[in-house]
MIVEXMI-223714 format. One record per atom (N, C-alpha, C): residue in three letters; y, z, x. Coordinates in steps of 0.05 Angstrom, whole numbers, plus 5000, padded with zeros to 4 digits. Atoms other than C-alpha are relative to their C-alpha. Layout:
N
ALAYZX...
//
This chain:
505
UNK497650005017UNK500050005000UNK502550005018UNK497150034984UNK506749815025UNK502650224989UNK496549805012UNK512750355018UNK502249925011UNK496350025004UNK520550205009UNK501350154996UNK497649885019UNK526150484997UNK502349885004UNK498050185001UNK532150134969UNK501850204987UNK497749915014UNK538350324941UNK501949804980UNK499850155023UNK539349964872UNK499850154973UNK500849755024UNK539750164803UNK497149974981UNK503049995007UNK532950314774UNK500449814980UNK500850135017UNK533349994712UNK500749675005UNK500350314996UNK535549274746UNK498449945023UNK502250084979UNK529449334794UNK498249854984UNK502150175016UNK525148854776UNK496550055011UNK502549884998UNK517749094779UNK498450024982UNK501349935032UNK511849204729UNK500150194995UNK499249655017UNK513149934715UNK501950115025UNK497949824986UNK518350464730UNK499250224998UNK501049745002UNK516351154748UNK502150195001UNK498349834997UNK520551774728UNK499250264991UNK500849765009UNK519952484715UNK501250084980UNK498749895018UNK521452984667UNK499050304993UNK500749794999UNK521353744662UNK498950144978UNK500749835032UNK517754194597UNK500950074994UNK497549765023UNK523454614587UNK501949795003UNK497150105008UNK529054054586UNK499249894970UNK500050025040UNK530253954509UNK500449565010UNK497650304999UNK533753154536UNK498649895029UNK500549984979UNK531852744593UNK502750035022UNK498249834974UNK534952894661UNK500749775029UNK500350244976UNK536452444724UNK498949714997UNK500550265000UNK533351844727UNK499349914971UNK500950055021UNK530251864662UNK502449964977UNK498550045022UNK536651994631UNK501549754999UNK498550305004UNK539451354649UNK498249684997UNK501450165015UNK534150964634UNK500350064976UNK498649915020UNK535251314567UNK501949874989UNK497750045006UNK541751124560UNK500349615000UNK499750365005UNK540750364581UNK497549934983UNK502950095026UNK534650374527UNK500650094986UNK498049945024UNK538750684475UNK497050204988UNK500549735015UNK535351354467UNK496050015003UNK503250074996UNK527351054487UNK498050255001UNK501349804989UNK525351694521UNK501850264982UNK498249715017UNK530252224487UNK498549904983UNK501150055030UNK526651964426UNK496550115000UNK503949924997UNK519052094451UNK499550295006UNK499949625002UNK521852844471UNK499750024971UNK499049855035UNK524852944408UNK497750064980UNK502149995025UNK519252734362UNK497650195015UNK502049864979UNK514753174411UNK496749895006UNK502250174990UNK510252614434UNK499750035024UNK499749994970UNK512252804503UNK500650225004UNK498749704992UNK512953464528UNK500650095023UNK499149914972UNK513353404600UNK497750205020UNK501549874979UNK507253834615UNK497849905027UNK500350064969UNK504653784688UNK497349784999UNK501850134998UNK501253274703UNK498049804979UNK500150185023UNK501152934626UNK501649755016UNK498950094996UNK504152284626UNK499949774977UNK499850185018UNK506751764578UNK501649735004UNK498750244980UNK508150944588UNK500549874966UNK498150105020UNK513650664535UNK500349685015UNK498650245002UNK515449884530UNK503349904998UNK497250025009UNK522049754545UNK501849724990UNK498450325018UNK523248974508UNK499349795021UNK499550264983UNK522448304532UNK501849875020UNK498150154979UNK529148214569UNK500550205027UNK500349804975UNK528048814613UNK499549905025UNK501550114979UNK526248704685UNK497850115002UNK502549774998UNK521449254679UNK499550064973UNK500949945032UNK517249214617UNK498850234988UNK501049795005UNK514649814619UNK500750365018UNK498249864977UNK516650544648UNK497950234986UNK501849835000UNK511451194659UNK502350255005UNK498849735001UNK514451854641UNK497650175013UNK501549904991UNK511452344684UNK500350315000UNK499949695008UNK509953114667UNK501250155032UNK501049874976UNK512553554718UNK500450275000UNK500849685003UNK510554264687UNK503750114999UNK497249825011UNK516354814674UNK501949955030UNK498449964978UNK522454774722UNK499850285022UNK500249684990UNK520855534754UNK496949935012UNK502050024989UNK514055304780UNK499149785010UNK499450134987UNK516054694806UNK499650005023UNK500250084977UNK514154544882UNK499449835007UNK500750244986UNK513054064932UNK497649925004UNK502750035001UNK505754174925UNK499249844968UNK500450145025UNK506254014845UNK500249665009UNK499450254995UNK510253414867UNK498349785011UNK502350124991UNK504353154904UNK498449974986UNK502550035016UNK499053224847UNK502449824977UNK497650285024UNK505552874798UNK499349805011UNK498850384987UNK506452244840UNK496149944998UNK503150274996UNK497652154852UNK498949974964UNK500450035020UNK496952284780UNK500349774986UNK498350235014UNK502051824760UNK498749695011UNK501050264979UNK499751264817UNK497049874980UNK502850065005UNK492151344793UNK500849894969UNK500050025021UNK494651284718UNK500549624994UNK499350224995UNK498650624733UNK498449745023UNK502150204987UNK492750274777UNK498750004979UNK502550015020UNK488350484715UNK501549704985UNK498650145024UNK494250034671UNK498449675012UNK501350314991UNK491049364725UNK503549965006UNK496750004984UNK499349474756UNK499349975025UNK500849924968UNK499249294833UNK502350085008UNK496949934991UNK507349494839UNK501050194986UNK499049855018UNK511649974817UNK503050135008UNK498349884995UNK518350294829UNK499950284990UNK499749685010UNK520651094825UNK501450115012UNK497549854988UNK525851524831UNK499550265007UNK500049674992UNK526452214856UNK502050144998UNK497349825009UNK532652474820UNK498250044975UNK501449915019UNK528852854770UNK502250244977UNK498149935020UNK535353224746UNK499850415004UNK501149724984UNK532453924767UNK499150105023UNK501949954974UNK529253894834UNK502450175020UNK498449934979UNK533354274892UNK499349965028UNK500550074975UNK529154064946UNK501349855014UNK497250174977UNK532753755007UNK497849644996UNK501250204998UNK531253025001UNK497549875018UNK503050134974UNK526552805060UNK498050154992UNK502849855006UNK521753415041UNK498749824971UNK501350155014UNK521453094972UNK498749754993UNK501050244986UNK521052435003UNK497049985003UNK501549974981UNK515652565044UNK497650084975UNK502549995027UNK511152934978UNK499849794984UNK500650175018UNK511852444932UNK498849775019UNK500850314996UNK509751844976UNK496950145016UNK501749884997UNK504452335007UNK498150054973UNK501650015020UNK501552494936UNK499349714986UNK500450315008UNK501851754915UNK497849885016UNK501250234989UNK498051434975UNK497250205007UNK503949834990UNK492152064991UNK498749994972UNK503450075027UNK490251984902UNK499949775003UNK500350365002UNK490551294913UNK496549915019UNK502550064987UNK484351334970UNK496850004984UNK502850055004UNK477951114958UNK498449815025UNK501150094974UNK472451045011UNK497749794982UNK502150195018UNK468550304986UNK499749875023UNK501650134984UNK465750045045UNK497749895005UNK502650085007UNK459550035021UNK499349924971UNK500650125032UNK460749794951UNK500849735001UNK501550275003UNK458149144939UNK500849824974UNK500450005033UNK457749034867UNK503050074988UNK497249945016UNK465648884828UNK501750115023UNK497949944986UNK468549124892UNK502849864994UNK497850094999UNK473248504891UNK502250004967UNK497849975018UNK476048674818UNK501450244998UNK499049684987UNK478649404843UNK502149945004UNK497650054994UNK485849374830UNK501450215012UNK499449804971UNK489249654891UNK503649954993UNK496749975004UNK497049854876UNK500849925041UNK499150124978UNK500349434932UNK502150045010UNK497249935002UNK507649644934UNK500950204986UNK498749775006UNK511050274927UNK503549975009UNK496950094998UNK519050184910UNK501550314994UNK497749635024UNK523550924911UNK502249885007UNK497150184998UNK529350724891UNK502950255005UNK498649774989UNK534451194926UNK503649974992UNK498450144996UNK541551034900UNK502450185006UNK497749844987UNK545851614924UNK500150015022UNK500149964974UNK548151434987UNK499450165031UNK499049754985UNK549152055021UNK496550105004UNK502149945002UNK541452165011UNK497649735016UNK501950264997UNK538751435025UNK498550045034UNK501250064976UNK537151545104UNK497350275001UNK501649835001UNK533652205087UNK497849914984UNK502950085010UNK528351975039UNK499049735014UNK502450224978UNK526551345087UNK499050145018UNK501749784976UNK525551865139UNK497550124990UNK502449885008UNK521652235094UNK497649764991UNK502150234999UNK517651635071UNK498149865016UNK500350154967UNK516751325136UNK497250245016UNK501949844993UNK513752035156UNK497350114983UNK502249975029UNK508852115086UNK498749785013UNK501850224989UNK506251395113UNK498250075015UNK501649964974UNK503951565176UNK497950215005UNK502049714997UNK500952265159UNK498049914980UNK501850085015UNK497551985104UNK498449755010UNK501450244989UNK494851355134UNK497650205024UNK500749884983UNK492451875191UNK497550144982UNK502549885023UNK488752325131UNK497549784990UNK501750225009UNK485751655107UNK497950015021UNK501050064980UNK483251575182UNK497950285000UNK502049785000UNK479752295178UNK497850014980UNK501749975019UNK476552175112UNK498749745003UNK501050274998UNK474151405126UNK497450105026UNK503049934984UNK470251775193UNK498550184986UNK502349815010UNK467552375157UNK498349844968UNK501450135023UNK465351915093UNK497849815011UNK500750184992UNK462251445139UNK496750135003UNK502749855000UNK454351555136UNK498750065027UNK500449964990UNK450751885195UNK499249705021UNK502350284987UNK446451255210UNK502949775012UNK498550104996UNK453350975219UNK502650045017UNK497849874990UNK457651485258UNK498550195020UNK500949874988UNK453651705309UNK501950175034UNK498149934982UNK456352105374UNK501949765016UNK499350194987UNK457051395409UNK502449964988UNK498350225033UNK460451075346UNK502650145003UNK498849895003UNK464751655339UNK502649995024UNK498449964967UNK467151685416UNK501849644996UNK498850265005UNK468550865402UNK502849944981UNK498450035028UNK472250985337UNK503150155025UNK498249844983UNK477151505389UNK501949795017UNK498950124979UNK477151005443UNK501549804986UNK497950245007UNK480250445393UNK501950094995UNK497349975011UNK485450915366UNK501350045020UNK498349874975UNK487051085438UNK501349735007UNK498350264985UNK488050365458UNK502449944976UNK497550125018UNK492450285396UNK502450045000UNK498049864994UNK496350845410UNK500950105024UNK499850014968UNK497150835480UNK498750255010UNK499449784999UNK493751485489UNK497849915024UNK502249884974UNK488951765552UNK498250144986UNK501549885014UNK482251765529UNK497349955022UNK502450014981UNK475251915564UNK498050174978UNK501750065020UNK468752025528UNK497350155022UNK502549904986UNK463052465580UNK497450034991UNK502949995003UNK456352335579UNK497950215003UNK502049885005UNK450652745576UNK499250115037UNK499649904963UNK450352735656UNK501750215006UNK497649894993UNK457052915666UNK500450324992UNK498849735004UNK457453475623UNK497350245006UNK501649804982UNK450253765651UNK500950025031UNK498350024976UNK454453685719UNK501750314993UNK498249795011UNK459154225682UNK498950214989UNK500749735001UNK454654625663UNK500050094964UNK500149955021UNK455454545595UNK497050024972UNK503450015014UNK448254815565UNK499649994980UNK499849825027UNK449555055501UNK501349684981UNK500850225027UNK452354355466UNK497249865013UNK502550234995UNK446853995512UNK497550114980UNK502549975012UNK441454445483UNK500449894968UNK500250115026UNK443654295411UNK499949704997UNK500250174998UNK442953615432UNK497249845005UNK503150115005UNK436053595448UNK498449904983UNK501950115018UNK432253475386UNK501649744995UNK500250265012UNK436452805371UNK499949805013UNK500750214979UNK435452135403UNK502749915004UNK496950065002UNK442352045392UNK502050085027UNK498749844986UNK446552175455UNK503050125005UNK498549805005UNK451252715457UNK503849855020UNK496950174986UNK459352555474UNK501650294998UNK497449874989UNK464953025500UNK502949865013UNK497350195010UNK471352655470UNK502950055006UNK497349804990UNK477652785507UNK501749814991UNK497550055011UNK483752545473UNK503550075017UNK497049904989UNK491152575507UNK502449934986UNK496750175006UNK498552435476UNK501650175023UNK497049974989UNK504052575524UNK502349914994UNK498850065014UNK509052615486UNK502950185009UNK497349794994UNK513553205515UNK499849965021UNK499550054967UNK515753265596UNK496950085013UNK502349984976UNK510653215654UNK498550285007UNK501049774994UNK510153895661UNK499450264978UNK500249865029UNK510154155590UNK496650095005UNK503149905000UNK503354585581UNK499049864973UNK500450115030UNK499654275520UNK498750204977UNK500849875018UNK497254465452UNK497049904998UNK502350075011UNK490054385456UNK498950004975UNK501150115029UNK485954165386UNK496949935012UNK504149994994UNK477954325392UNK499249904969UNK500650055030UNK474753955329UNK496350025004UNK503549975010UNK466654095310UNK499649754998UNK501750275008UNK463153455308UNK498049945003UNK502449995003UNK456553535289UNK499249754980UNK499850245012UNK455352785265UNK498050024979UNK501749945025UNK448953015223UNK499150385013UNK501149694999UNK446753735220UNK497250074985UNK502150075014UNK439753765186UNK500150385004UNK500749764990UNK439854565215UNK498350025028UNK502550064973UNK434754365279UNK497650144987UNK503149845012UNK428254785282UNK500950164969UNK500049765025UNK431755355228UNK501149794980UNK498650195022UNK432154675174UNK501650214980UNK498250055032UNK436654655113UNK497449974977UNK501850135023UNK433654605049UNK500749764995UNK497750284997UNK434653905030UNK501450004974UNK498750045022UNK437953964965UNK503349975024UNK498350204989UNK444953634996UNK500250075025UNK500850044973UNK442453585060UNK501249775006UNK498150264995UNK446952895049UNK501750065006UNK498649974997UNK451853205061UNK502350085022UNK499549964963UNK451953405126UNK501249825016UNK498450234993UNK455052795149UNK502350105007UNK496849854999UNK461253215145UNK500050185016UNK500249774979UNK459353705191UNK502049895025UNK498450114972UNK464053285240UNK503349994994UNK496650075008UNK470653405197UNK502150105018UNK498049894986UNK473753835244UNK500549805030UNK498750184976UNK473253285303UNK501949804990UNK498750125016UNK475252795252UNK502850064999UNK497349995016UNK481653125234UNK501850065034UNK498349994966UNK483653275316UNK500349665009UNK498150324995UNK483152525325UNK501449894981UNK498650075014UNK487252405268UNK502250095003UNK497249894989UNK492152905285UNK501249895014UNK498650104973UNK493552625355UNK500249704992UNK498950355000UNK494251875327UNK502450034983UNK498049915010UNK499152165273UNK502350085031UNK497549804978UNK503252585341UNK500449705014UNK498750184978UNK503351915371UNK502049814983UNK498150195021UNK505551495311UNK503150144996UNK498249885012UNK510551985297UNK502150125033UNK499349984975UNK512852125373UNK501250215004UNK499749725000UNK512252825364UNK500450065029UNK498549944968UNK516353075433UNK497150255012UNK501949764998UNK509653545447UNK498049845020UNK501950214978UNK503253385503UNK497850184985UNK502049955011UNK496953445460UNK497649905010UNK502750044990UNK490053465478UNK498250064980UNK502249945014UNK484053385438UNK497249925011UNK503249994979UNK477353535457UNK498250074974UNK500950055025UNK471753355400UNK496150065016UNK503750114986UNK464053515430UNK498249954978UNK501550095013UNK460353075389UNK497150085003UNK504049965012UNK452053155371UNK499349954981UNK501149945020UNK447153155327UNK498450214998UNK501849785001UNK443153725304UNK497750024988UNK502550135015UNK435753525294UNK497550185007UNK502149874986UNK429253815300UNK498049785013UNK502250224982UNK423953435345UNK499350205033UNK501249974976UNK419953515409UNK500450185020UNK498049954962UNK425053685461UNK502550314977UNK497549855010UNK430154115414UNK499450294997UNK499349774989UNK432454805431UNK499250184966UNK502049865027UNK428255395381UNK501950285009UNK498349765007UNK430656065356UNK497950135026UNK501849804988UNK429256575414UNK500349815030UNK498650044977UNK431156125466UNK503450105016UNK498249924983UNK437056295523UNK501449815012UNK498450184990UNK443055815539UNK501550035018UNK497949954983UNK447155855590UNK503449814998UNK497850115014UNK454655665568UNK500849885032UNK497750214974UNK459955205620UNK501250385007UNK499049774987UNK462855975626UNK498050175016UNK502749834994UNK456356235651UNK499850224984UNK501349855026UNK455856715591UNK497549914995UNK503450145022UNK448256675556UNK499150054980UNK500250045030UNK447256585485UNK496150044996UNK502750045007UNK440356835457UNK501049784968UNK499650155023UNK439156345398UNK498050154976UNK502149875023UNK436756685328UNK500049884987UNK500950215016UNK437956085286UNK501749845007UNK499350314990UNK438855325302UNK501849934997UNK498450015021UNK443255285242UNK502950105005UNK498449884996UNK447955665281UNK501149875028UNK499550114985UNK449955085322UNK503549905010UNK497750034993UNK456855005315UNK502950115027UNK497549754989UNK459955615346UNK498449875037UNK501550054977UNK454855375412UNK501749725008UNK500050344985UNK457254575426UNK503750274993UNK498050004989UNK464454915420UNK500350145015UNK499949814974UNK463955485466UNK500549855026UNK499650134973UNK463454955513UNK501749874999UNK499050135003UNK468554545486UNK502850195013UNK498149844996UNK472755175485UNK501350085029UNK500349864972UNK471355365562UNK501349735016UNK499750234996UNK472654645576UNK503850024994UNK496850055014UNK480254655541UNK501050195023UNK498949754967UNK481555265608UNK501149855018UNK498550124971UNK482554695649UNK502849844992UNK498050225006UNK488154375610UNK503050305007UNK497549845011UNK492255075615UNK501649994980UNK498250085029UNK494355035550UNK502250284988UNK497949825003UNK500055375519UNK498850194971UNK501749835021UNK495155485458UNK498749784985UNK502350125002UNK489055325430UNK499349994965UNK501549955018UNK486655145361UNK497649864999UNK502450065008UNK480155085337UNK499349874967UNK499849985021UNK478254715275UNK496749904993UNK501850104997UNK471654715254UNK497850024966UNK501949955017UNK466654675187UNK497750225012UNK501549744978UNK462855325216UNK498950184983UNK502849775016UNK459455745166UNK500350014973UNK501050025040UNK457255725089UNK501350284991UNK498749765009UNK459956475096UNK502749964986UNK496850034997UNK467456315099UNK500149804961UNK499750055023UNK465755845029UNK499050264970UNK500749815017UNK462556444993UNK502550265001UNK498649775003UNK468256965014UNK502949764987UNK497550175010UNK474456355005UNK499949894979UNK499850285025UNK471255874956UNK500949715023UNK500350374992UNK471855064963UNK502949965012UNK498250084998UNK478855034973UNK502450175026UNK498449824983UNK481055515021UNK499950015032UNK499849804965UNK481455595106UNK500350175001UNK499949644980UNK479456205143UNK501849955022UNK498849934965UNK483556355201UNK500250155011UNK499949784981UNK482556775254UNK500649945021UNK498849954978UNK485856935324UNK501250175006UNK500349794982UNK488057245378UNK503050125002UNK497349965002UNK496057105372UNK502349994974UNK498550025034UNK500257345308UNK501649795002UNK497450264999UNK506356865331UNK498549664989UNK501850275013UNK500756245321UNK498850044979UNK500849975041UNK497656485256UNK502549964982UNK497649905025UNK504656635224UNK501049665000UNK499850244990UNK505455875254UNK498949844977UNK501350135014UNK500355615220UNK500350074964UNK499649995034UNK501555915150UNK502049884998UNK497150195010UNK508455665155UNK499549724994UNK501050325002UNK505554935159UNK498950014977UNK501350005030UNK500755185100UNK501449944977UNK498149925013UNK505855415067UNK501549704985UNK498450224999UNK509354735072UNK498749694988UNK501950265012UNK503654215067UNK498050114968UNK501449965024UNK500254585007UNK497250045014UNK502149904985UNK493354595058UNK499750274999UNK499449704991UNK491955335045UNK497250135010UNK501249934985UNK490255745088UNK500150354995UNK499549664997UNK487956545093UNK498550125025UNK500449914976UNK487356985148UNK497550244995UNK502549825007UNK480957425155UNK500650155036UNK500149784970UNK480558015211UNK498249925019UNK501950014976UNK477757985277UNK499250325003UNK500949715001UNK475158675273UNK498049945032UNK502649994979UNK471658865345UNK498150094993UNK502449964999UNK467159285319UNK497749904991UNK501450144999UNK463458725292UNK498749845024UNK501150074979UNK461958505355UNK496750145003UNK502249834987UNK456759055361UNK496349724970UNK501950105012UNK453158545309UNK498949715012UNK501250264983UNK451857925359UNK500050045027UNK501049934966UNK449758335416UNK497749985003UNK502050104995UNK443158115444UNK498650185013UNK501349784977UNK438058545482UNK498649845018UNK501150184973UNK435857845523UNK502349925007UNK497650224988UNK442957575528UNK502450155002UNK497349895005UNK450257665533UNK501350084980UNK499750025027UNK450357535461UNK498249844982UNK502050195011UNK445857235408UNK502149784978UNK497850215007UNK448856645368UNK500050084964UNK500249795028UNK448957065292UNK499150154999UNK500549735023UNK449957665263UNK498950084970UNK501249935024UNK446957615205UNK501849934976UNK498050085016UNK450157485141UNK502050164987UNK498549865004UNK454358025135UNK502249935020UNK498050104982UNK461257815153UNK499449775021UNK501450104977UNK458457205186UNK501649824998UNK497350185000UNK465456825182UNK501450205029UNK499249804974UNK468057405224UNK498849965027UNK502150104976UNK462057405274UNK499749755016UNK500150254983UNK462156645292UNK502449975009UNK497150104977UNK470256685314UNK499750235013UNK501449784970UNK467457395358UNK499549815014UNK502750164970UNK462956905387UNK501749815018UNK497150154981UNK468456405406UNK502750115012UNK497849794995UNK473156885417UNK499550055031UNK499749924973UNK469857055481UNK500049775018UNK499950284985UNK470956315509UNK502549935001UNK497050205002UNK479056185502UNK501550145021UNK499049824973UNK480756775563UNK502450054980UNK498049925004UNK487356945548UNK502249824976UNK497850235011UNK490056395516UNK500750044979UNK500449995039UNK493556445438UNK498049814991UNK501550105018UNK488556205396UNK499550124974UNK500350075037UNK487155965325UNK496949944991UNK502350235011UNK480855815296UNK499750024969UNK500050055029UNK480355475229UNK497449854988UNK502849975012UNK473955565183UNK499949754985UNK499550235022UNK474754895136UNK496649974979UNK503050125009UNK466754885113UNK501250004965UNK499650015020UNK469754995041UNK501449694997UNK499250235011UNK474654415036UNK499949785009UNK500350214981UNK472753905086UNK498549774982UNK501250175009UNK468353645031UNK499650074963UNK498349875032UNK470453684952UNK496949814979UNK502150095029UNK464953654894UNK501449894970UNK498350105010UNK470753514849UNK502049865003UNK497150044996UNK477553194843UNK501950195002UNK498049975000UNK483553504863UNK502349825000UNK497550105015UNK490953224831UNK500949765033UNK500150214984UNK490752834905UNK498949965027UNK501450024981UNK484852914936UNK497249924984UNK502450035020UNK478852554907UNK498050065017UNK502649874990UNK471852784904UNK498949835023UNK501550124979UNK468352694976UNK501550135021UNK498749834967UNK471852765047UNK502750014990UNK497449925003UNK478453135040UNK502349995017UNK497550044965UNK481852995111UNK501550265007UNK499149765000UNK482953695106UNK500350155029UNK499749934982UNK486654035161UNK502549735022UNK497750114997UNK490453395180UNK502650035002UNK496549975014UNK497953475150UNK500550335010UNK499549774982UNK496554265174UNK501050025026UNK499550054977UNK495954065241UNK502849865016UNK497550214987UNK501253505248UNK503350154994UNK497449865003UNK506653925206UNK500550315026UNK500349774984UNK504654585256UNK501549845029UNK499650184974UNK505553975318UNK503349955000UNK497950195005UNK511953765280UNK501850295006UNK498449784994UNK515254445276UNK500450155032UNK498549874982UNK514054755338UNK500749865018UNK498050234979UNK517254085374UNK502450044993UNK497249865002UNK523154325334UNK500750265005UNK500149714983UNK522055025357UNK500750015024UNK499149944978UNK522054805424UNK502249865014UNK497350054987UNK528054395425UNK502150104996UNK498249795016UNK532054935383UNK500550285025UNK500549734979UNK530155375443UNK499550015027UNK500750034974UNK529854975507UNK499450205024
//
């Protein structure tokens, strides 16, 4: 989909529909609507009045406005009571509206963002509306065969901005909704992509093309290399598959030569079956996703480059698969990590927190100024959060309070869970340094202990995603399947503290 922004008056844009809002508590319409109103002699004040239209969130109603119109038709769009209004609503308004108007067989459309009540600073609302429009708009069909080519795809997005004083701020914001959302697309197109089709290789390839696209510094270590390093603990979870294992290094240099970077560790477990301690298979398909958190670190860093975020980012992704067979590492075996730590293993299944430990020990050599972690990591974290929620735990309040602020901002939410030590005393080993689960008590807690002892000193974040990385429903503009979740967290967290650190040279 192509996004504009012009400065014209809505009702002499010429387009197949016009999109506008309208609040539940205004008795009349308001902003844009009211002057469509007024040049339709009362169209929409008339569909309030008679209370065909009420404005509630996420309703929406599409009026004919005459044959000599340029725009024959125009979608009133709910956007719930003025007092509960946000820039998160505004995102489920605009994919609502989008999805409603592809349903009509529309590939264009124009829309305004003077809604007559909003107070948000323009570029923020910029930026949601063209963000909620183009992430409900996704759909992963790569493998649909059958009527694919009559799938009408909205082609053009027109906001029509006509108060000057505003017009450079919603292209900004626009401009930046594109790029983060095209980036989200890019995280949900790898994690949708089927195992048999995204293997560690594939994955490391998919990296290396965004790197050549985006000029970035990228390297991809083999299975040699990183037994050279010492890295035991993803190799052993690497054993049972035939598949061979990748350690995905990612660079943007984007801030000065000597700037420390923000490292980004992502989980990328391309299939997860559990190894020897299987899964049951009831959606054992699903596992495919077990790789969202590398997914969303190479999406991040093609976003920081598109967007020429002033920051020097590093992403480090240690790909695998997690299979049972012949050669693959059993509960009750002893790993030896890249830190020389030694992990007894009490279940297979508990592979995640192991390929990053080394990933983690690995990010020491970049000296980083701080570290997050983002990873699909334990079924716990969905039973204490639910589907929709991030855990986060770490080591530095100043980067948690960081990261909610981004939450805060992108609607991605996130909650913080304790690092309590005395859980520790529950993944202490009597063959090892540590065994790789505590059991299922607090076992969201227990797997960031376990990584916890791999980041040394450094601030660190680590974010739980196993809940929303992969959606059994629709959300208002996230459809059911891969959610690219963690994305728009990341890039707005990247985006702020580049204005942090030029506010504070």
């Amino acid at each position: 989909m192509n996004i504009t922004v012009k400065t014209r008056a809505l009702a002499d844009f010429d387009c197949k529909i016009l999109l506008v809002g309208h609040f539940e508590d205004s008795k009349t319409p308001e902003g844009a609507a009211q002057l469509l109103d007024q040049k339709y002699h009362g169209l929409i004040g008339g569909l309030i009045e008679e209370g065909n239209f009420t404005g509630e969130i996420y309703s929406s109603s599409v009026v004919y406005t005459g044959e000599s119109a340029r725009s024959k038709r125009i979608l009133i769009a709910g956007l719930g009571k003025k007092e509960d209004f946000d820039l998160e609503r505004l995102r489920g308004v605009f994919s609502k509206a989008v999805q409603k108007i592809r349903d009509l067989n529309i590939t264009n459309l124009a829309a305004s963002l003077d809604f007559g009540g909003s107070e948000f600073p323009a570029r923020e609302t910029a930026q949601a509306a063209v963000e909620g429009a183009m992430l409900g708009l996704y759909r992963f069909t790569r493998y649909k065969t059958l009527k694919k080519d009559k799938e009408t795809r909205i082609e053009e997005l027109t906001i029509i901005e006509n108060r000057p004083e505003l017009l450079e701020d919603v292209r900004s914001g626009a401009e930046t909704a594109e790029i983060i959302s095209r980036a989200v697309y890019c995280a949900r197109d790898l994690v949708s992509t089927p195992s048999n089709d995204m293997t560690p290789v594939i994955l490391a390839e998919r990296a290396s093309d965004i790197a050549k696209e985006k000029n970035l510094k990228f390297e991809a270590l083999d299975e040699a290399a990183m037994k050279e390093l010492g890295m035991n603990a993803l190799l052993g979870v690497a054993r049972g598959s035939a598949e061979e294992a990748k350690l995905i290094l990612l660079e943007y240099n984007g801030g000065k030569k000597d700037d420390r970077p923000v490292v980004l560790v992502g989980k990328g477990i391309t299939f997860d079956s559990g190894g020897i301690s299987i899964k049951p298979s009831e959606k054992m398909d699903e596992m495919k996703s077990d790789m969202s958190g590398g997914a969303a670190v190479i999406a991040t860093i093609k976003a920081a480059a598109e967007l020429k975020i002033p920051l020097n980012v590093v992403g480090i992704i240690p790909a695998t698969e997690n299979l049972p067979g012949g050669r693959a590492y059993k509960p009750g075996d002893v790993l030896e990590t890249m830190s020389g730590l030694t992990i007894e293993i009490k279940n297979t299944d508990a592979e995640g927190r192991l390929i990053l430990a080394d990933a983690l020990t690995f990010a020491g050599r970049y000296n980083p100024s701080a570290i997050i972690d983002i990873a699909t990591l334990t079924g716990a974290c969905v039973v204490a959060l639910g589907d929709f929620i991030t855990g986060m735990m770490g080591t530095d309040r100043d980067l948690k309070e960081k990261i909610l602020c981004a939450s805060d901002t992108t609607g991605e939410t996130v909650w913080e869970l304790p690092l309590w030590h005395e859980y520790e005393e529950l993944i202490k080993s009597d063959v090892a340094d540590m065994k790789n689960t505590g059991g299922r008590a607090g076992g969201t807690i227990t797997a960031a202990l376990l990584l916890k002892k791999f980041v040394n000193d450094y601030p660190w974040v680590h974010l739980d995603i196993a809940g929303p990385a992969l959606l059994s429903k629709d959300k208002p503009y996230v459809p059911k399947g891969a959610s690219g979740v963690g994305v728009r967290l990341l890039v707005q967290f990247l985006m702020d503290r580049s204005r942090a650190s030029n506010a504070n040279p």
